[in-house]
PDB file of N, CA, C and O in Angstrom:
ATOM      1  N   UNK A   1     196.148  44.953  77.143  1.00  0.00           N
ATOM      2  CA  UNK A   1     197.535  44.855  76.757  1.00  0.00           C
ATOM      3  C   UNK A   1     197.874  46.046  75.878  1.00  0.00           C
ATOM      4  O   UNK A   1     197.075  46.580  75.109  1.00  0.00           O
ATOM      5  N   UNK A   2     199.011  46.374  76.049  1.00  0.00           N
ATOM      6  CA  UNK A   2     199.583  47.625  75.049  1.00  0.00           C
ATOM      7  C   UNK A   2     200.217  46.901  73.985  1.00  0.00           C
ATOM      8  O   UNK A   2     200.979  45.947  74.145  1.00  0.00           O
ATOM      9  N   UNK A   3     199.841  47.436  72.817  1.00  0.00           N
ATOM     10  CA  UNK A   3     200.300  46.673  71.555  1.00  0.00           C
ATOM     11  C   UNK A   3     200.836  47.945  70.406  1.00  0.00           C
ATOM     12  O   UNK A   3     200.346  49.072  70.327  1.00  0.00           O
ATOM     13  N   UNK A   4     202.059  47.346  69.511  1.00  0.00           N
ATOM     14  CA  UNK A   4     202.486  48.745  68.709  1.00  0.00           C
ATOM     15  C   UNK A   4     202.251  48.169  67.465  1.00  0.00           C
ATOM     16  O   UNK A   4     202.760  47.078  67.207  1.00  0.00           O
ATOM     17  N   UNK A   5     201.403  48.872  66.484  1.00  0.00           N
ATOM     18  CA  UNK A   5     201.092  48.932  65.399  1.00  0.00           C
ATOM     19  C   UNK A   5     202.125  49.131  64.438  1.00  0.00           C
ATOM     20  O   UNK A   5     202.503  50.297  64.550  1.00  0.00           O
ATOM     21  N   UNK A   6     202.671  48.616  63.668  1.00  0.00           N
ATOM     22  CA  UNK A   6     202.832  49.617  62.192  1.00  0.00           C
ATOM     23  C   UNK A   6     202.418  48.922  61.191  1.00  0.00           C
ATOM     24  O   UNK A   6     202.079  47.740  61.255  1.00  0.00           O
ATOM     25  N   UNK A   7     202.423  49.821  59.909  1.00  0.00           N
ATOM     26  CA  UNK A   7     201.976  49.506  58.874  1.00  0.00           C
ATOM     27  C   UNK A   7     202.425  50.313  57.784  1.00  0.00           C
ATOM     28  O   UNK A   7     202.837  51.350  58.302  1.00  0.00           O
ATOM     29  N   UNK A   8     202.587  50.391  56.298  1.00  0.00           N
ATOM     30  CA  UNK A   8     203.208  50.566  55.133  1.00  0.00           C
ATOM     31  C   UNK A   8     202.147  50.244  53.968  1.00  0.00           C
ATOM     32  O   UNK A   8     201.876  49.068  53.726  1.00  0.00           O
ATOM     33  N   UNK A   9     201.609  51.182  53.322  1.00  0.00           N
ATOM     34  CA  UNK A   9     200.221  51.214  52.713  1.00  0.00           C
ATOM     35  C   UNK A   9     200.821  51.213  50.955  1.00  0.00           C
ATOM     36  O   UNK A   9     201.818  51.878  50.671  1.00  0.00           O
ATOM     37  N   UNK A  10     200.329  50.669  50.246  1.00  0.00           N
ATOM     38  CA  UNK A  10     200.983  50.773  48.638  1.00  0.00           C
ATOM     39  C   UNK A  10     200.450  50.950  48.092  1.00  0.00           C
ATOM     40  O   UNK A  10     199.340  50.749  48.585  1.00  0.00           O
ATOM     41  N   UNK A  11     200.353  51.394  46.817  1.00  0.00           N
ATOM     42  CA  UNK A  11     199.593  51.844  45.626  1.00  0.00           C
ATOM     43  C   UNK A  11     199.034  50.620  44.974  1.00  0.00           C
ATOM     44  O   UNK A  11     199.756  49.634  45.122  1.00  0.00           O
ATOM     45  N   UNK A  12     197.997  50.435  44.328  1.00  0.00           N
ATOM     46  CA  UNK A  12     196.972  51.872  44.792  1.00  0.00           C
ATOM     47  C   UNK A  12     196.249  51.585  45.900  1.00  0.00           C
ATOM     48  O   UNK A  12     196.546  50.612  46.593  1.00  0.00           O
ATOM     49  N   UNK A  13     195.228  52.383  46.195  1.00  0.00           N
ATOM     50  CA  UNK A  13     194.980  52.587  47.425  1.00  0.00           C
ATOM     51  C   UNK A  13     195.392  53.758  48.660  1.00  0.00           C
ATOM     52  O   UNK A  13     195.030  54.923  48.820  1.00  0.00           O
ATOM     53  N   UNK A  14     196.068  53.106  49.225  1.00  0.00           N
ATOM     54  CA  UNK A  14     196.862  53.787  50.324  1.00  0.00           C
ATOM     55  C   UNK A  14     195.882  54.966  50.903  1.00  0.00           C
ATOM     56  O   UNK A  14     196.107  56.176  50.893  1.00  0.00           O
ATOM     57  N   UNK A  15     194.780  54.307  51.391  1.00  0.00           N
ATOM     58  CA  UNK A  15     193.621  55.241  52.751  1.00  0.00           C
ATOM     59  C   UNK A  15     194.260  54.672  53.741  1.00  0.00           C
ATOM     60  O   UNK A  15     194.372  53.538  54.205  1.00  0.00           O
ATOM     61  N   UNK A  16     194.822  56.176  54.047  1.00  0.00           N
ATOM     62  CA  UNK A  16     195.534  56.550  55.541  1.00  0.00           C
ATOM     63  C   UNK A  16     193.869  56.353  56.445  1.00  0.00           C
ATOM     64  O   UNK A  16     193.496  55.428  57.166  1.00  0.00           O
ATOM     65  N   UNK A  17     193.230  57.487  56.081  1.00  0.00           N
ATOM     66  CA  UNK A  17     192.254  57.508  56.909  1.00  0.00           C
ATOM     67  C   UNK A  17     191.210  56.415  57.373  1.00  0.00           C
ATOM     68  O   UNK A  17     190.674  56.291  58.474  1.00  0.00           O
ATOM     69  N   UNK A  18     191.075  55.668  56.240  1.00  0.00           N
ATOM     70  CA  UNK A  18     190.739  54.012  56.829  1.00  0.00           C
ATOM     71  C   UNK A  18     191.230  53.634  58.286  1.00  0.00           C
ATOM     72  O   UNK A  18     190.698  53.479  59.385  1.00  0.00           O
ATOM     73  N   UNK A  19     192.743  53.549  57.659  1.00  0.00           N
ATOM     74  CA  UNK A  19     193.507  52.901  58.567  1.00  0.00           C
ATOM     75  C   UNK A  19     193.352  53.588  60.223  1.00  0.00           C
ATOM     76  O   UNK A  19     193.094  52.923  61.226  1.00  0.00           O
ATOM     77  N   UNK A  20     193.558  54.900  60.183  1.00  0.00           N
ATOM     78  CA  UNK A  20     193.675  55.740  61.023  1.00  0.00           C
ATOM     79  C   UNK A  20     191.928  55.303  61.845  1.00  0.00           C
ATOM     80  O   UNK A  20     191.756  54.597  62.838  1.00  0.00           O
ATOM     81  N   UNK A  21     191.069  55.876  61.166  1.00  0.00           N
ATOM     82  CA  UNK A  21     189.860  55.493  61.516  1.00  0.00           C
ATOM     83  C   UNK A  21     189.574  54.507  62.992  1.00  0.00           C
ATOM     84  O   UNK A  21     189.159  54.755  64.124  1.00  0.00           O
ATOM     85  N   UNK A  22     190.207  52.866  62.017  1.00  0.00           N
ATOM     86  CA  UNK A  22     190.018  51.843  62.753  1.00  0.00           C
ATOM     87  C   UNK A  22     190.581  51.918  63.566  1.00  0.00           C
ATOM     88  O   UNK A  22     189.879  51.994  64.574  1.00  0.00           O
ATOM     89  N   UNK A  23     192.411  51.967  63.905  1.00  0.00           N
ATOM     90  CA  UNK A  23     193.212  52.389  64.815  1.00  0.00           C
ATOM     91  C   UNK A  23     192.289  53.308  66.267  1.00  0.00           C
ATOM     92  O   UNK A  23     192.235  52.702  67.337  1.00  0.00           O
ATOM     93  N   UNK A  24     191.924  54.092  66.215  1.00  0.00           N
ATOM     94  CA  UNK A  24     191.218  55.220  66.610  1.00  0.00           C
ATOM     95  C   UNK A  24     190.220  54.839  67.608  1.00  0.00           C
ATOM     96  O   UNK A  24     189.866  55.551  68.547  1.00  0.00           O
ATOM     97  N   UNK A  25     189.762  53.585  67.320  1.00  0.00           N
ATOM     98  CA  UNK A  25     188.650  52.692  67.759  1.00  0.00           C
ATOM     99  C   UNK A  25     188.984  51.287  69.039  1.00  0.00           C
ATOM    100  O   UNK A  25     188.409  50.296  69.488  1.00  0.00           O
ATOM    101  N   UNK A  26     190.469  52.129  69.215  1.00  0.00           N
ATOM    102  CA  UNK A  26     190.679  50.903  70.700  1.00  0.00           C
ATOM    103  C   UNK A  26     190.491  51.914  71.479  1.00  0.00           C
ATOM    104  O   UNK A  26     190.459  53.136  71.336  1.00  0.00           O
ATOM    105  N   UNK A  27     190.327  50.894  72.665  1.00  0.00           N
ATOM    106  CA  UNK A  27     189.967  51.670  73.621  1.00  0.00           C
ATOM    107  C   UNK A  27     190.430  52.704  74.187  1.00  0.00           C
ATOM    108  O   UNK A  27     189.724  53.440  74.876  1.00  0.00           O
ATOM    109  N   UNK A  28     192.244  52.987  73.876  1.00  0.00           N
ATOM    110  CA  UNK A  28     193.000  54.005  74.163  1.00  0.00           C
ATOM    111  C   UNK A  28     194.282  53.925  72.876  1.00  0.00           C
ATOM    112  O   UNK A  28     194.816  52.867  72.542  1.00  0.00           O
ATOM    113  N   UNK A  29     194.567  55.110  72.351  1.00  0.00           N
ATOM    114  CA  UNK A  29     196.359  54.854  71.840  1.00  0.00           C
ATOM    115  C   UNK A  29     196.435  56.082  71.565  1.00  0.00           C
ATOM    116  O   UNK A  29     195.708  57.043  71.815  1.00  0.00           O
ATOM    117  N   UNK A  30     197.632  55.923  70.885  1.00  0.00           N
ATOM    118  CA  UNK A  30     198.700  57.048  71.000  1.00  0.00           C
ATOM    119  C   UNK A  30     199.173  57.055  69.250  1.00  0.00           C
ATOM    120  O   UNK A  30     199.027  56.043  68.565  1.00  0.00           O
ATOM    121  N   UNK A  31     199.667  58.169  68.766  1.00  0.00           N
ATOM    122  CA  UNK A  31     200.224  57.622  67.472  1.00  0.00           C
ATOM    123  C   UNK A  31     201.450  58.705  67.893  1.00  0.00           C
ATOM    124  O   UNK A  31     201.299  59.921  68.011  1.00  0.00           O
ATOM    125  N   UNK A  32     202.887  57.840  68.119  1.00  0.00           N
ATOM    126  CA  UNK A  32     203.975  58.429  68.298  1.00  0.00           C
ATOM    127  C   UNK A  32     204.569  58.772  66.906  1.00  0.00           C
ATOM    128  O   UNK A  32     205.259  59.787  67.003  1.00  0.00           O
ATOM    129  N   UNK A  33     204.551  58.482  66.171  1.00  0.00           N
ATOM    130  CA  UNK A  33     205.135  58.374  64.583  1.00  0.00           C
ATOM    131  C   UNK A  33     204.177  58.148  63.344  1.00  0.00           C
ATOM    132  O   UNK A  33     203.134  57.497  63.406  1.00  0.00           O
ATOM    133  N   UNK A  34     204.651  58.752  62.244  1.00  0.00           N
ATOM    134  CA  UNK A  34     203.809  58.631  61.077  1.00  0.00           C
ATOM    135  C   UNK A  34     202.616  57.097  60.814  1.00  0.00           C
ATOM    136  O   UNK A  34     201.413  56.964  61.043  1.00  0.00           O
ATOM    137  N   UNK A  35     203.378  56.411  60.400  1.00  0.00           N
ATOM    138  CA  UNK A  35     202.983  55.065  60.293  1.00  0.00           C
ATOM    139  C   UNK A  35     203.317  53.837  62.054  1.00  0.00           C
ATOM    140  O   UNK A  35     203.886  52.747  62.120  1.00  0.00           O
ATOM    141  N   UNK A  36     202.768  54.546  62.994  1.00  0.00           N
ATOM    142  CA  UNK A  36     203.081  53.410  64.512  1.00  0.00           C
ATOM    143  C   UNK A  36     202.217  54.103  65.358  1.00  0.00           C
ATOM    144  O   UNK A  36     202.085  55.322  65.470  1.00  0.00           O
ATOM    145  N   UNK A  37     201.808  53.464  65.774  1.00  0.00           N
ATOM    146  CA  UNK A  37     200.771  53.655  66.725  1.00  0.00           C
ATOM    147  C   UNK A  37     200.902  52.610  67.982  1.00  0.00           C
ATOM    148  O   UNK A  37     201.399  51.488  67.883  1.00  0.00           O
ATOM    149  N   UNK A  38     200.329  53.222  69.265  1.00  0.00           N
ATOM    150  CA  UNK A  38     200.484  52.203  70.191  1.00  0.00           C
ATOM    151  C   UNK A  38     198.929  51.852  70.587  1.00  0.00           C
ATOM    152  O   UNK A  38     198.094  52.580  70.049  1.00  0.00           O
ATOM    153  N   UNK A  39     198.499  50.948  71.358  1.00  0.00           N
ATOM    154  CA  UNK A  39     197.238  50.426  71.550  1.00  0.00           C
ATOM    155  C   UNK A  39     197.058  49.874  72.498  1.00  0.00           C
ATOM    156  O   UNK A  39     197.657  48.814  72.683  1.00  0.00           O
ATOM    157  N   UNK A  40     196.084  50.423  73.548  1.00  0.00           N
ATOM    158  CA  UNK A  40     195.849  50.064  74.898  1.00  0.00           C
ATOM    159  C   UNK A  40     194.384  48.826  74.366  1.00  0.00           C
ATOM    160  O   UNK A  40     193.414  49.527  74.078  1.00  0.00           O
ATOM    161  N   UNK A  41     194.112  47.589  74.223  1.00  0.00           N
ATOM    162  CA  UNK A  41     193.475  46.764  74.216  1.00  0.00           C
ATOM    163  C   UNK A  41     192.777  45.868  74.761  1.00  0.00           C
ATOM    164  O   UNK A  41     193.187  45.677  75.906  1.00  0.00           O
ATOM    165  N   UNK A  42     191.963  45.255  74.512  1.00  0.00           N
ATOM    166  CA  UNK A  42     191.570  43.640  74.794  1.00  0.00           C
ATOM    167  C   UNK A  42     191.529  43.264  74.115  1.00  0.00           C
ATOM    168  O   UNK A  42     190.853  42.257  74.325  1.00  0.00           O
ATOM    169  N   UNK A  43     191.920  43.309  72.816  1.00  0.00           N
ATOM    170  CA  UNK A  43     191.851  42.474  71.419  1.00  0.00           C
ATOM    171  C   UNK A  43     193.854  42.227  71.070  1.00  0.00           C
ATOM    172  O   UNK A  43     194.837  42.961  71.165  1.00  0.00           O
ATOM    173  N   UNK A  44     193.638  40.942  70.698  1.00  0.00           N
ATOM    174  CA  UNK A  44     194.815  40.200  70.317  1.00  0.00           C
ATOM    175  C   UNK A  44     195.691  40.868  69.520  1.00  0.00           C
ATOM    176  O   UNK A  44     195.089  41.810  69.006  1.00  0.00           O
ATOM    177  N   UNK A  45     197.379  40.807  69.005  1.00  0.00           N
ATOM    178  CA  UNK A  45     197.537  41.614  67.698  1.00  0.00           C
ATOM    179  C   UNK A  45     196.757  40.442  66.442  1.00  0.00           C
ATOM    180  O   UNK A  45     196.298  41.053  65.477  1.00  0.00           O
ATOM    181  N   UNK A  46     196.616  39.197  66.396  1.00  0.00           N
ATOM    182  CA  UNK A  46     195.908  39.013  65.299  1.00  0.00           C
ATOM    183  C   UNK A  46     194.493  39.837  65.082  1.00  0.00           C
ATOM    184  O   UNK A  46     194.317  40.439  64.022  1.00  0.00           O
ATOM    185  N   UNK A  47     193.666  39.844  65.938  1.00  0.00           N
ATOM    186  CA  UNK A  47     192.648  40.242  65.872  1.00  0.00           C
ATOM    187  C   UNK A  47     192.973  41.775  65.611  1.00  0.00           C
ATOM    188  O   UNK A  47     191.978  42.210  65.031  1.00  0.00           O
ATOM    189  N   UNK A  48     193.791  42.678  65.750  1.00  0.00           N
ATOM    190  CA  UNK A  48     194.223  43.805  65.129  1.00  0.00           C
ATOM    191  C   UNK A  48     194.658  43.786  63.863  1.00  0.00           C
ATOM    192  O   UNK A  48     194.430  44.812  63.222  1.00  0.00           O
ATOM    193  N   UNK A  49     195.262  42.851  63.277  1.00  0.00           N
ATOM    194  CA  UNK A  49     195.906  42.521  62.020  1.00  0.00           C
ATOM    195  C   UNK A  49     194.703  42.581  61.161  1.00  0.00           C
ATOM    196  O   UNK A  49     194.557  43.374  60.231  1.00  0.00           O
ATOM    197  N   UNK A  50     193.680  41.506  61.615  1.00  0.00           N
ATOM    198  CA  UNK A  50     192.363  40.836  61.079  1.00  0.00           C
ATOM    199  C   UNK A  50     191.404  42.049  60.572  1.00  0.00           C
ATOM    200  O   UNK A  50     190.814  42.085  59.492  1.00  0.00           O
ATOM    201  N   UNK A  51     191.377  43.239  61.816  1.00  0.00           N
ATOM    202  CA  UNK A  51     190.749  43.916  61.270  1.00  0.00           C
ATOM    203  C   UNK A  51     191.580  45.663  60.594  1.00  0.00           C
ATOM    204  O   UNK A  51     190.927  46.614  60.162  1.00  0.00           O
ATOM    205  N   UNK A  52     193.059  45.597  60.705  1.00  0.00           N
ATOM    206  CA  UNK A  52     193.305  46.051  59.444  1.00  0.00           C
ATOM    207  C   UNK A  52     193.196  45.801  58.107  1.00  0.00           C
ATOM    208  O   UNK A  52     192.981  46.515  57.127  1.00  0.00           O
ATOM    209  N   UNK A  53     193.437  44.352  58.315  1.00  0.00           N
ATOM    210  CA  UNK A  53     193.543  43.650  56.863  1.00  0.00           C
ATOM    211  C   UNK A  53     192.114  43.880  56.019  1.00  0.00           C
ATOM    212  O   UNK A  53     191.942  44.047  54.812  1.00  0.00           O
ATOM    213  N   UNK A  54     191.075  43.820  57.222  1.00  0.00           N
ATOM    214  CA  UNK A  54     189.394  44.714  56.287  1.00  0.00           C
ATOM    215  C   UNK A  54     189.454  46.029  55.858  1.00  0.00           C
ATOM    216  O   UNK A  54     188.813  46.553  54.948  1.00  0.00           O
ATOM    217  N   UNK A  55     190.168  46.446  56.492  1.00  0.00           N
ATOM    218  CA  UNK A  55     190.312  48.277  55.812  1.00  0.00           C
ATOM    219  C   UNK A  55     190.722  48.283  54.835  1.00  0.00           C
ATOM    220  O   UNK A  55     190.160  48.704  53.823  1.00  0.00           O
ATOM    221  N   UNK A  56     192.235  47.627  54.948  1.00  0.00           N
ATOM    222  CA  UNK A  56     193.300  47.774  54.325  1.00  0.00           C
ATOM    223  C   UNK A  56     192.928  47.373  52.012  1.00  0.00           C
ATOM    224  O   UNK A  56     191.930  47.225  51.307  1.00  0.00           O
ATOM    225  N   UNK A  57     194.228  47.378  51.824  1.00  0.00           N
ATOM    226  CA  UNK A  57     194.323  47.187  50.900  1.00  0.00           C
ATOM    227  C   UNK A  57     195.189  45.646  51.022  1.00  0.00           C
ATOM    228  O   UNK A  57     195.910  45.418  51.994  1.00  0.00           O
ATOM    229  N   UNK A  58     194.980  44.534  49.763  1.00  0.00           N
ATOM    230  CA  UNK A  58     195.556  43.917  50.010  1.00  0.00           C
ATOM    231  C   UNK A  58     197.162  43.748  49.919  1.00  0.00           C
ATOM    232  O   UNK A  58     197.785  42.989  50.662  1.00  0.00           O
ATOM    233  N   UNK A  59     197.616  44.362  49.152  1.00  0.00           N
ATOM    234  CA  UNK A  59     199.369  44.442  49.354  1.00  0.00           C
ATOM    235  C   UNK A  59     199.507  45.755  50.380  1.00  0.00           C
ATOM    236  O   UNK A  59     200.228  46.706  50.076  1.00  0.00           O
ATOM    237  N   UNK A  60     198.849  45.718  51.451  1.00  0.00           N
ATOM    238  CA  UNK A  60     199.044  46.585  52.245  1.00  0.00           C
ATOM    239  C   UNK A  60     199.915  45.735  53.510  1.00  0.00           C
ATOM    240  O   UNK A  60     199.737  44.539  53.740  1.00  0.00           O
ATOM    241  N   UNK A  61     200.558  46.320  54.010  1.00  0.00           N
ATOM    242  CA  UNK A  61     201.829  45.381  54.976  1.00  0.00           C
ATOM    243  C   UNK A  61     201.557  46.467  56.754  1.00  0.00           C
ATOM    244  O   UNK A  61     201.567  47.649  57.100  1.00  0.00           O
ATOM    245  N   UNK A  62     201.367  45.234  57.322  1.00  0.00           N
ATOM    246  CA  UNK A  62     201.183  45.697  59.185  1.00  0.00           C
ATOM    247  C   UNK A  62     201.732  44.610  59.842  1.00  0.00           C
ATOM    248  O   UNK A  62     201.769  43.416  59.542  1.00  0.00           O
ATOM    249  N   UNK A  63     202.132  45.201  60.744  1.00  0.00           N
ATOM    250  CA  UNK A  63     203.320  44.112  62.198  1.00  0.00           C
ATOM    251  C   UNK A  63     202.448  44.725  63.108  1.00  0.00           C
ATOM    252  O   UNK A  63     202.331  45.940  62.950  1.00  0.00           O
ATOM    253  N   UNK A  64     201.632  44.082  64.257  1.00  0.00           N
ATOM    254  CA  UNK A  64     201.123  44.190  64.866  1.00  0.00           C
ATOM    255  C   UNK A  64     202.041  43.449  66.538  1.00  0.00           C
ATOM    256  O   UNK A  64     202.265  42.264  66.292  1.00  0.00           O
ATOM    257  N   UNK A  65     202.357  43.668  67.424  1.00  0.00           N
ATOM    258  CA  UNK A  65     202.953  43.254  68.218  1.00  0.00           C
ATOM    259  C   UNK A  65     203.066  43.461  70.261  1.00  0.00           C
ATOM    260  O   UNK A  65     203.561  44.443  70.815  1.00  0.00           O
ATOM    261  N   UNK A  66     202.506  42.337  70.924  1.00  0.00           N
ATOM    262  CA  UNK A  66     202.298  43.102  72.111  1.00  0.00           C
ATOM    263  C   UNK A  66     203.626  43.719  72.570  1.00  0.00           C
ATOM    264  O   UNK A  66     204.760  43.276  72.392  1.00  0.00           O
ATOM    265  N   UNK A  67     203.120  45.178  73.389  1.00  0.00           N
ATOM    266  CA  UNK A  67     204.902  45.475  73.948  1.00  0.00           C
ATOM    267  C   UNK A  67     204.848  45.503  75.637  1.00  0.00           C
ATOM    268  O   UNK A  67     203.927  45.789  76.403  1.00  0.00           O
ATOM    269  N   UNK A  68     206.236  45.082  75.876  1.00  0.00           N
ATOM    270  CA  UNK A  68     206.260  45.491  77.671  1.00  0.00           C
ATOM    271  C   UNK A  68     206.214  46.458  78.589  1.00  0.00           C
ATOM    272  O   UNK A  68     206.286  47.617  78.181  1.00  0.00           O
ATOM    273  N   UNK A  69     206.179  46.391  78.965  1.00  0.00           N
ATOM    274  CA  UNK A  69     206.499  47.667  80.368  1.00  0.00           C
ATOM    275  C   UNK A  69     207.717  48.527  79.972  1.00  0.00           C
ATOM    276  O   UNK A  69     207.706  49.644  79.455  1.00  0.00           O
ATOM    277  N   UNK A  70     208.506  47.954  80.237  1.00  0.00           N
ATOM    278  CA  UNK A  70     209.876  48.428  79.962  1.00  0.00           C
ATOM    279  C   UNK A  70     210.411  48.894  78.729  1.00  0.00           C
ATOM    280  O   UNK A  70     211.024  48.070  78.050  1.00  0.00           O
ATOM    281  N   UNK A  71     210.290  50.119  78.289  1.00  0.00           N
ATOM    282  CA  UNK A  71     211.166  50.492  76.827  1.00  0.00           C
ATOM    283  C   UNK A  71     211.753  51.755  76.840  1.00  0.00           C
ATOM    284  O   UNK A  71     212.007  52.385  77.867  1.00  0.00           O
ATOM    285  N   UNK A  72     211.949  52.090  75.813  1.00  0.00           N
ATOM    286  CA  UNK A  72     212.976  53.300  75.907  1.00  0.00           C
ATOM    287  C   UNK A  72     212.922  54.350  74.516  1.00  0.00           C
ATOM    288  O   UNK A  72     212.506  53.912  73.444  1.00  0.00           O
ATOM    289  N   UNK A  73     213.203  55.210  74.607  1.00  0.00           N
ATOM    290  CA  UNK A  73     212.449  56.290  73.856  1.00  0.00           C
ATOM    291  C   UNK A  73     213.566  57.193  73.171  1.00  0.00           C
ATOM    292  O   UNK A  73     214.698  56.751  73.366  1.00  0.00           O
ATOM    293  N   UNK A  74     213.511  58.260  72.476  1.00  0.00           N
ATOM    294  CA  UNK A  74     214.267  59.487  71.906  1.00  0.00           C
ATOM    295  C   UNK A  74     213.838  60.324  71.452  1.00  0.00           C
ATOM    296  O   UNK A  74     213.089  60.022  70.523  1.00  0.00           O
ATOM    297  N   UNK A  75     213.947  61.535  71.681  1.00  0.00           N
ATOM    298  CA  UNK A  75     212.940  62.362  70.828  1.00  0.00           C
ATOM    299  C   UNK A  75     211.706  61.993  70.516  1.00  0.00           C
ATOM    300  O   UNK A  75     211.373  62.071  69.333  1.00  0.00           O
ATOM    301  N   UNK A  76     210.895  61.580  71.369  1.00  0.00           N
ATOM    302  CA  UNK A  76     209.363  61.179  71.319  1.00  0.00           C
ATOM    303  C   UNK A  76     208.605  62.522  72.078  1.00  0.00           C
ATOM    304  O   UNK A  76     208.981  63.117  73.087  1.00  0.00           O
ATOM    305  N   UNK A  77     207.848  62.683  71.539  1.00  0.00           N
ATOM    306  CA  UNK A  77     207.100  63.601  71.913  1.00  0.00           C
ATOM    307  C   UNK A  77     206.675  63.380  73.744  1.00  0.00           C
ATOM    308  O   UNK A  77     206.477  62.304  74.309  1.00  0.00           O
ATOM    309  N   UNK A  78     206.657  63.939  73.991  1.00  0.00           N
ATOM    310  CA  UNK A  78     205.927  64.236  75.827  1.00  0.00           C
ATOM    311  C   UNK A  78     204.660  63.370  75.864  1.00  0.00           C
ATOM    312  O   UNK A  78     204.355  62.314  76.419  1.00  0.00           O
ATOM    313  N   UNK A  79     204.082  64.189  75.100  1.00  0.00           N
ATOM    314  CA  UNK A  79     202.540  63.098  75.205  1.00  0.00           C
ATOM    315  C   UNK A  79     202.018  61.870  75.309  1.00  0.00           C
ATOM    316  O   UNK A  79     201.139  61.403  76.033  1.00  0.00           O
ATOM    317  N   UNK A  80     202.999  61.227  74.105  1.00  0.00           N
ATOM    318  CA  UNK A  80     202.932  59.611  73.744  1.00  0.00           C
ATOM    319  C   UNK A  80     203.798  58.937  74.684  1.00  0.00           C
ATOM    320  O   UNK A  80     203.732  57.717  74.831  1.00  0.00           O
ATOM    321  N   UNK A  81     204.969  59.989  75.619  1.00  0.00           N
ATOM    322  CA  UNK A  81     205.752  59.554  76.761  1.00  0.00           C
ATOM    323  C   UNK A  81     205.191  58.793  77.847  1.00  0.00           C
ATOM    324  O   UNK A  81     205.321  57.659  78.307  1.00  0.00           O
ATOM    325  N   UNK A  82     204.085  60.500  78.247  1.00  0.00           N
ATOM    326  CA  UNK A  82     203.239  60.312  79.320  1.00  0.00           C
ATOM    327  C   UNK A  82     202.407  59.235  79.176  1.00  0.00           C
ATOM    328  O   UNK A  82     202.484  58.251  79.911  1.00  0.00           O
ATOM    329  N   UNK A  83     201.157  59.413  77.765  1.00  0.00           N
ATOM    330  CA  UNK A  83     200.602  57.353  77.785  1.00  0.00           C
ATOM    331  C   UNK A  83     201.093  56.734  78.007  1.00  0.00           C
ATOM    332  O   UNK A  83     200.554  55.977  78.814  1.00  0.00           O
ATOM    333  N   UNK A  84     202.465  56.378  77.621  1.00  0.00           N
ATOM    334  CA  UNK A  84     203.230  54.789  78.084  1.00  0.00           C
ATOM    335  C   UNK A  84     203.043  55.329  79.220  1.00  0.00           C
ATOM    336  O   UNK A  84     201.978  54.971  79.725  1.00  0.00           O
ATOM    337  N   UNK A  85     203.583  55.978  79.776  1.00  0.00           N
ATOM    338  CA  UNK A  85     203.650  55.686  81.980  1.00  0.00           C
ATOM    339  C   UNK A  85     202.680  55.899  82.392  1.00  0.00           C
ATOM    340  O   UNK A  85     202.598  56.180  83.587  1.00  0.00           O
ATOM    341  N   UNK A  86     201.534  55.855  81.575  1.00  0.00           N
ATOM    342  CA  UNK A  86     200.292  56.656  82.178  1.00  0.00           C
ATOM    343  C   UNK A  86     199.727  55.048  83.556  1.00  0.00           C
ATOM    344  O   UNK A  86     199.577  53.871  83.228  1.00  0.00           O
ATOM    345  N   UNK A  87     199.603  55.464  84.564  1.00  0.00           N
ATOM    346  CA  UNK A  87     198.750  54.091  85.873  1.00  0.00           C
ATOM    347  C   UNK A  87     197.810  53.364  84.723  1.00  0.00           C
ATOM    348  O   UNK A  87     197.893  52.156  84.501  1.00  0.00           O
ATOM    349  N   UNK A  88     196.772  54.373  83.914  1.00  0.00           N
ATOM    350  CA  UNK A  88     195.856  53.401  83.349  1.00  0.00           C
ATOM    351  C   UNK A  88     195.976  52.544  82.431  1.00  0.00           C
ATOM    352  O   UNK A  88     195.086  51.752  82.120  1.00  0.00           O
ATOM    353  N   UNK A  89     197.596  52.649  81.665  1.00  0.00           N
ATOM    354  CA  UNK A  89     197.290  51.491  80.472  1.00  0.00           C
ATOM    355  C   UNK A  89     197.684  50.208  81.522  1.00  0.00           C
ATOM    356  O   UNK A  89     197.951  50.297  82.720  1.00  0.00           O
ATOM    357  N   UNK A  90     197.636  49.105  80.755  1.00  0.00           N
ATOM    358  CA  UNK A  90     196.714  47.999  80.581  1.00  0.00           C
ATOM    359  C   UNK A  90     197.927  46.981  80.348  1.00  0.00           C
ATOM    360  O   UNK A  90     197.935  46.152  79.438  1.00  0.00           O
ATOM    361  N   UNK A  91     199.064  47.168  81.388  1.00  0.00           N
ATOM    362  CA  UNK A  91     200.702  46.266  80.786  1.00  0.00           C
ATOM    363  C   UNK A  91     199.819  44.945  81.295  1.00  0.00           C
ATOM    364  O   UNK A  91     200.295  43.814  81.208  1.00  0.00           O
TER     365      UNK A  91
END
């Protein structure tokens, strides 16, 4: 399933690279924007939540959410375009 990440990191704390790290570790994604990422999976968004929430900090804030086929874009980079339409993700 393709799933879109975000998240909002607070003081103190705030390891991007944690976060980034784990993110990094599905089987496919994309990071279209600062804090959003998309995620080609077999793991649930809880089970994404579950294991931000180990990185994370605890007043650290993530919406984890599956997305459809169908969406729509603006000024998104080409790249993160092409993943969404890419045959291999995983709608």
């Amino acid at each position: 399933m393709i799933l879109i990440v975000t998240y909002d990191l607070h003081d103190p704390g705030r390891d991007y690279d944690k976060i980034q790290a784990e993110l990094k570790k599905a089987d496919s994604w994309a990071h279209p924007q600062g804090s959003v990422w998309f995620l080609d999976t077999k793991l649930t968004p809880a089970e994404w939540r579950d294991k931000l929430e180990a990185v994370g900090d605890a007043n650290d804030e993530c919406f984890v959410a599956e997305m459809k086929k169908h969406w729509a874009s603006r000024n998104t980079d080409k790249d993160v375009t092409d993943w969404l339409k890419s045959s291999a993700r995983s709608w």
